[in-house]
NUKOLDO-841961 format. One record per residue (C-alpha): x negated, y, z; residue number from 1. Coordinates in steps of 0.5 Angstrom, whole numbers, m for minus. Last residue first. Example, Ala and Ser with C-alpha at 12.3 -4.5 7.8 and 13.67 -1.06 7.14 Angstrom:
BEGIN
((m27,m2,14),2)
((m25,m9,16),1)
***
This chain:
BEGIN
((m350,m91,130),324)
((m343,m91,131),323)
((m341,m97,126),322)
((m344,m102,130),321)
((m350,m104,135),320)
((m349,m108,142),319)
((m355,m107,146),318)
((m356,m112,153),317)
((m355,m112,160),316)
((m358,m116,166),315)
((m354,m117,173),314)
((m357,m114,179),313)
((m355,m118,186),312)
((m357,m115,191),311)
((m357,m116,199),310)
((m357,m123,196),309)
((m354,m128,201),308)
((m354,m132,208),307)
((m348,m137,209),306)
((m343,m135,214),305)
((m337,m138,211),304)
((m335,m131,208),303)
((m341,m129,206),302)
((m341,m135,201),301)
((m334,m133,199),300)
((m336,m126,198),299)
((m342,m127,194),298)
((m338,m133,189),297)
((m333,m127,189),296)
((m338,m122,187),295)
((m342,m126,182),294)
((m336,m129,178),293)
((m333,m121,177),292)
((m340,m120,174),291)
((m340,m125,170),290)
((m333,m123,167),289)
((m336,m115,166),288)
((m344,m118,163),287)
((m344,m111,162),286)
((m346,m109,155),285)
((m349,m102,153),284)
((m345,m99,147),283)
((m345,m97,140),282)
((m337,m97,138),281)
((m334,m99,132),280)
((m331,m93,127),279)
((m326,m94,128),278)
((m324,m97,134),277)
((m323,m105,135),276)
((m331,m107,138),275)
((m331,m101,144),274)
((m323,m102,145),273)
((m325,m109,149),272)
((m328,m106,154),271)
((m337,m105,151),270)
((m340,m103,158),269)
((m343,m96,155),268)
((m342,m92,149),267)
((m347,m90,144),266)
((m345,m85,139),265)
((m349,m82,133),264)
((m347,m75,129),263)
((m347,m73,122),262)
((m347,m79,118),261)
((m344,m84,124),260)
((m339,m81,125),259)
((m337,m75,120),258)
((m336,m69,124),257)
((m329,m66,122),256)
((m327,m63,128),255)
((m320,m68,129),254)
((m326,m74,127),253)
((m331,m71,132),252)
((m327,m70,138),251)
((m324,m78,136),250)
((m331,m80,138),249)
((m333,m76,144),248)
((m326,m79,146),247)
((m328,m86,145),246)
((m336,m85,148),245)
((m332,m83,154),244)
((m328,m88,155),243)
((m334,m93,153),242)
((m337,m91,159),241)
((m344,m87,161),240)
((m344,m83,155),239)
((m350,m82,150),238)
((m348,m78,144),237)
((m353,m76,138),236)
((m354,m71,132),235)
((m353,m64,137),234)
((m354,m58,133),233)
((m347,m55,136),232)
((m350,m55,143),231)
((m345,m50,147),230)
((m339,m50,143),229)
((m341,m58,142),228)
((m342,m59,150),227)
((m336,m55,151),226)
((m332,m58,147),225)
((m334,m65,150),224)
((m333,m63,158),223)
((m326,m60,156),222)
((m324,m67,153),221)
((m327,m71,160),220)
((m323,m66,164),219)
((m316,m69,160),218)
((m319,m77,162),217)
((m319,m76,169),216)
((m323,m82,170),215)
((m330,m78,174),214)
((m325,m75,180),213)
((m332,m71,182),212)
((m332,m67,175),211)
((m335,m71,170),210)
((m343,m68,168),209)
((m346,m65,161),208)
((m354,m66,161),207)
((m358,m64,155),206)
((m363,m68,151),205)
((m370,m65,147),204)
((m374,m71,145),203)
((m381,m71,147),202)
((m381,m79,146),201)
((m383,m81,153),200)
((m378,m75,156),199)
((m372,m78,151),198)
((m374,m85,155),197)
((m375,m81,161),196)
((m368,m78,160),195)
((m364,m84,160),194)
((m367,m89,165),193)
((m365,m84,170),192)
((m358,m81,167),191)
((m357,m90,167),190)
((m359,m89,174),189)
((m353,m85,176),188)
((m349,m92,175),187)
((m352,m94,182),186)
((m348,m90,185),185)
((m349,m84,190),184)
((m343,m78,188),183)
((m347,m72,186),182)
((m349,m74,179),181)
((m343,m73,177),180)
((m341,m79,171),179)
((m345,m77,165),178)
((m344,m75,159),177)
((m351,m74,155),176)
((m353,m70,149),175)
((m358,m72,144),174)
((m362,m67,140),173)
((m367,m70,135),172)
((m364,m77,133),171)
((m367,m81,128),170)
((m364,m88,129),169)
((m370,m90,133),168)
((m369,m85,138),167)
((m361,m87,138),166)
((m363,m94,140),165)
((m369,m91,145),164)
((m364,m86,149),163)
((m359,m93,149),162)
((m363,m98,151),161)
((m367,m94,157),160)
((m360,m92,160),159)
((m358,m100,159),158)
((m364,m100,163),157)
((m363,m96,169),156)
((m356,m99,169),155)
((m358,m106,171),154)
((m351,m109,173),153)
((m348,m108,179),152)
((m346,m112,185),151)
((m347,m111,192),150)
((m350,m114,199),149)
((m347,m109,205),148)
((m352,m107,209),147)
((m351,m100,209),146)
((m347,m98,203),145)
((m350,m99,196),144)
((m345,m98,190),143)
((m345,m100,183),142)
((m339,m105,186),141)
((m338,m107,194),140)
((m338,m114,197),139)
((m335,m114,203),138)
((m334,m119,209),137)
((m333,m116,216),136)
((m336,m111,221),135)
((m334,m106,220),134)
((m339,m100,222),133)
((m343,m98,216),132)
((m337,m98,211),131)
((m335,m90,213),130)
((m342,m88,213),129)
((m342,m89,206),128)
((m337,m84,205),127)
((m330,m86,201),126)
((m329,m85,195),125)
((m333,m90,192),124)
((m328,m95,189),123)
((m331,m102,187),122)
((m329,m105,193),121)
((m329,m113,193),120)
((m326,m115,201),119)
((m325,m121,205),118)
((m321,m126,208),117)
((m315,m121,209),116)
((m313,m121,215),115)
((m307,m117,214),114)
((m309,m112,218),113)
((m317,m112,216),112)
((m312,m110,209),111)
((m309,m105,211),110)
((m315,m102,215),109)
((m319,m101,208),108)
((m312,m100,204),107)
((m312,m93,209),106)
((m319,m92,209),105)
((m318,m91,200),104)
((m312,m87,200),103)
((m315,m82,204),102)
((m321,m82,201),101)
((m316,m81,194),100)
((m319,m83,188),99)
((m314,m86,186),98)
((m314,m91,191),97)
((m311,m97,187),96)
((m311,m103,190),95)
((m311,m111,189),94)
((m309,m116,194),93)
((m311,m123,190),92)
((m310,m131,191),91)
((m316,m136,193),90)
((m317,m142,191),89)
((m324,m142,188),88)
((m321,m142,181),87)
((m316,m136,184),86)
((m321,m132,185),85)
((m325,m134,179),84)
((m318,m131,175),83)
((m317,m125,180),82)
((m324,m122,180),81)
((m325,m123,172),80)
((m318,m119,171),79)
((m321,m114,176),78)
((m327,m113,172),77)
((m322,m112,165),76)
((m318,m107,169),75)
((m324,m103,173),74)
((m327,m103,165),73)
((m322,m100,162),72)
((m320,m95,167),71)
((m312,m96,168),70)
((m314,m101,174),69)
((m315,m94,177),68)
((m320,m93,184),67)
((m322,m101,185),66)
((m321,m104,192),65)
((m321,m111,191),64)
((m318,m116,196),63)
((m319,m122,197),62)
((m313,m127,200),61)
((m315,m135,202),60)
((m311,m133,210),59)
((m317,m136,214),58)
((m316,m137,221),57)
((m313,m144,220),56)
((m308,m143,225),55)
((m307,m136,223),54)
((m307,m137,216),53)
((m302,m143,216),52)
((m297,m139,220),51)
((m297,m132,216),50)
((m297,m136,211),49)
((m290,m140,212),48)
((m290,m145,207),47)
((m285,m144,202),46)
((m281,m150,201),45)
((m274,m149,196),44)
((m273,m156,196),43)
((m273,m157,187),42)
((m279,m153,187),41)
((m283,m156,193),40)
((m281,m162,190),39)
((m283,m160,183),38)
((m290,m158,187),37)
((m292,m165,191),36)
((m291,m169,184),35)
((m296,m163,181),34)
((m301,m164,186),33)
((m300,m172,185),32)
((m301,m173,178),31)
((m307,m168,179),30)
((m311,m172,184),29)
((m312,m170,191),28)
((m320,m169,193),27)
((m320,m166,199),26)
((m317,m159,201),25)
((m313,m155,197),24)
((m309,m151,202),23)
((m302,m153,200),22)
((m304,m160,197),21)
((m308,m162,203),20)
((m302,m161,208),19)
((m298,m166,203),18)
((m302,m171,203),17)
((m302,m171,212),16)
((m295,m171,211),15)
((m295,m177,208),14)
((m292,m178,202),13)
((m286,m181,198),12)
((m284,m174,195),11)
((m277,m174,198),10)
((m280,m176,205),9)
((m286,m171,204),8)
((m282,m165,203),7)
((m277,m166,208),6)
((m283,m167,213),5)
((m286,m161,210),4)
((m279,m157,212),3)
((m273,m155,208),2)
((m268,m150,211),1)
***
């Protein structure tokens, strides 16, 4: 089995250049990082990780929680997370909790285990109080647990753009899908600046809330029938994720409701989808890459014992097309 010394003999380096290379410290030209990795190929080195973390006392892996890398935001929030990790020299443990609490503490207590450097948690099923006690570096999504800093983006506002845009539009009768209010996120103030921006220009709305499990797509087509059986005078939608707004969409083509002549729909974080479906997506925009950059630069920062914002909001903005 080859050793670093192997590696260094064969590549005409020292061992002290080579041990920069692997852990990507110093300043080691280009040339010279490529030479030393065709080595390690053509000797099948693998350093030894768990040794190199334990001497070091870091392991350079992140973690991030995220309840489906399915979602459209939580995938292209993650990809975001893992290229600025990678950037900074770090490598990426990526978990799905589904939902499940019991999923999610034991991700939590698997990745304290294996000494990951820190950790970005975008789920929340778990209770606050679960998080108020570790001790260790963590960066949550859209969500405030104890003294944790957080990332988020400002949903008060992008609540406020989205009520005026369609107000402006000539809406009269606006229905607003939501995620459940009773889970304490960050996201539930997009509700809030919603419904004081209908309730300034006296414009009648109503409320439709997700269940608990807020990305099970098959609820969200019952929660859009009954809104329309419900309030089939409604000429406006507001729904919190792009998701949402899609299938509200697709509900009003399969029942011949003309968008955007009969009815106007503005979605919110503009995924990709938002901008190829037809009609193309009104929306608010999350800075989703910006927003990736911050909590992995956030956590860095913690992680060296640097003092950082607790809060870290991040402005967003309108996005018209065909749906409004």
């Amino acid at each position: 089995m080859a050793t670093i010394h192997d590696v260094a003999k064969k590549a005409g380096l020292s061992v002290t250049t080579i041990s920069r290379v692997l852990n990507n410290r110093g300043y080691i030209s280009e040339q010279t990082r490529q030479k030393v990795y065709q080595v390690m190929e053509e000797l099948n080195y693998h350093p030894n990780e768990i040794a190199r973390s334990l001497l070091r006392k870091r392991s350079h892996v992140i973690g991030l929680i995220v309840p489906s890398v399915s979602h459209p935001f939580f995938g292209e929030f993650a990809s975001a997370v893992e290229h600025d990790a990678y950037q900074q020299g770090f490598k990426l443990l990526l978990c799905n909790s589904q939902l499940d609490p019991v999923k999610e503490k034991e991700y939590v207590e698997m990745m304290r285990r294996h000494r990951v450097d820190g950790m970005i948690v975008g789920s929340h099923t778990l209770d606050v109080d679960a998080y108020k006690d570790i001790q260790y570096p963590i960066i949550t999504i859209d969500r405030e647990v104890a003294e944790h800093p957080f990332v988020a983006s400002d949903n008060e506002r992008g609540g406020e753009l989205a009520a005026q845009l369609l107000i402006d539009r000539g809406c009269k009768k606006i229905g607003h899908i939501c995620g459940n209010l009773h889970l304490h996120m960050l996201s539930n103030h997009r509700t809030t600046g919603f419904q004081r921006v209908c309730e300034q220009h006296d414009t009648e709305y109503v409320v439709f809330q997700t269940d608990l499990d807020a990305f099970d797509q098959s609820s969200y087509a019952s929660i859009i029938a009954d809104m329309f059986t419900q309030h089939p005078d409604l000429d406006g939608v507001f729904a919190t994720s792009d998701m949402m707004a899609g299938l509200v969409v697709k509900w009003c083509m399969q029942s011949g409701i003309s968008v955007p002549d009969q009815l106007r729909v503005v979605g919110y974080d503009d995924v990709g989808h938002a901008s190829w479906m037809s009609p193309g997506l009104s929306t608010i925009r999350q800075p989703i890459q910006e927003m990736g950059e911050q909590a992995v630069r956030t956590l860095i920062r913690q992680m060296n014992g640097e003092s950082v914002e607790q809060k870290n909001i991040l402005p967003v903005e309108l996005v018209e097309r065909e749906s409004t």
